[in-house]
C-alpha positions, 0 to 999 in steps of 0.5 A: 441645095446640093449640086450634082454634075451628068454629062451633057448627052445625059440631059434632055432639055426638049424631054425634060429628063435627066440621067445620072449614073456612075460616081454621082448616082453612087454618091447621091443615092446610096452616100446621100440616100436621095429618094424618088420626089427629092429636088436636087440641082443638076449641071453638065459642068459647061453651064447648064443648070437644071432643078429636077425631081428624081422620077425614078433610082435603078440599080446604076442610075436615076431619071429626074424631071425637069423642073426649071433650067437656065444657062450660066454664063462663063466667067469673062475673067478666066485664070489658068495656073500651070503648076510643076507635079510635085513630089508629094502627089499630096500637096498637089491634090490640095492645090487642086481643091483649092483653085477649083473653089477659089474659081480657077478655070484650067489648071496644067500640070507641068514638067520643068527642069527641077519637077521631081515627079514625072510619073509613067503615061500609064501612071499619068492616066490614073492620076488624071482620073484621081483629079479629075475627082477631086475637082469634081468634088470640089466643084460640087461643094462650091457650086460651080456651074463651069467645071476647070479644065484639066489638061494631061501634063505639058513641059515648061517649053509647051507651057510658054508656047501657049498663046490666047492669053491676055497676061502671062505671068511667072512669079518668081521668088528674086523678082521685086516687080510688084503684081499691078495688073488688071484682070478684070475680063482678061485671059490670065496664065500663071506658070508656079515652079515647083520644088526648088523653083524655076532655073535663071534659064527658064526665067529667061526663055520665060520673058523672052516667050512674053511672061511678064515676072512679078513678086508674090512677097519677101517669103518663099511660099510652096508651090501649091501655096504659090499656085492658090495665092495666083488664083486668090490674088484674081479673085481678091482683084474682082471683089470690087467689080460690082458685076463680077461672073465669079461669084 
């Protein structure tokens, strides 16, 4: 059953109704076609989980019944990857998808010393809509019931003053430190250079914020491909936690 995401004012749970409209009524009744009586899975992407029979399509929007809910619990092992814009809006489009599937739970994108694309704040507005889409969809897809954070763009420097992480983590291309850590119910914050990489410098001012440098192998990966292997490596991690909340 296909998942379908509503802000939270738009479900009642002591009426038993839901409200669906802009980009997700377009797509559920005019792409999908879904008729009053269809089923569908429903969730304000803060945990709630809602199967509803659509009562009634309008115009803009649609009414369901409520016919079960529940509330899914949040991950306990949380990772937050803060990726340089890249120069190819593209290829951070993809890292987008990708972690949003793979379970990342906050992605920040960075501005480092090396970041070649640093758009205007109008243009940061529009790209940030155009994510928050892409994420939403392949939240959808993968049936998250806990939608990523996404924040507005942030410099290296208010990236490594983040605090309220357990393990804060630089990969680096000269590092030889293999990444032995445990994430299991851990906070994890992960920083990916982008085109070019990270300056010595900021490695530095890195470590001496309290990142911890590791090793993503001998070959030099993109940094959308760097980004999907941090989020991957968390995930590869929990597949033997029998009681693992990610999947």
């Amino acid at each position: 059953m296909e998942l379908f995401y509503t802000s939270r004012e738009h479900i009642d749970i002591d009426a038993g109704r839901i409200v669906i409209d802009s980009d997700e009524f377009h797509h559920l009744a005019r792409v999908l076609r879904k008729q009053k009586g269809a089923v569908i899975l429903v969730t304000d992407g803060n945990g709630i989980r809602c199967e509803a029979r659509i009562s009634e399509v309008g115009k803009s929007s649609l009414e369901a019944e409520i016919l079960d809910h529940r509330l899914v619990g949040e991950p306990k092992t949380g990772v937050t990857v803060a990726l340089s814009m890249l120069k190819n809006p593209q290829r951070f489009e993809w890292f987008l998808e990708k972690a949003t599937e793979l379970g990342v739970s906050s992605i920040i994108p960075m501005i480092t010393a090396r970041t070649l694309a640093q758009p205007s704040k109008e243009r940061v507005q529009g790209r940030l809509k155009r994510w928050k889409t892409i994420v939403l969809s392949a939240a959808r897809q993968s049936k998250r019931y806990h939608l990523p954070a996404l924040s507005e763009p942030l410099t290296f420097a208010q990236v490594s003053a983040l605090e309220g992480y357990d393990l804060r983590l630089i990969p680096y291309e000269a590092s030889e430190e293999a990444p032995k850590v445990e994430f299991a119910g851990k906070k994890a914050l992960f920083m990916i250079g982008g085109e070019g990489g990270f300056t010595d410098s900021e490695v530095e001012k890195a470590k001496t914020a309290g990142f911890c440098e590791i090793s993503l192998g001998r070959t030099i990966l993109r940094a959308e491909t760097a980004g999907i292997f941090a989020v991957a490596l968390v995930r590869t991690r929990l597949l033997g936690e029998e009681r693992s909340e990610w999947f």
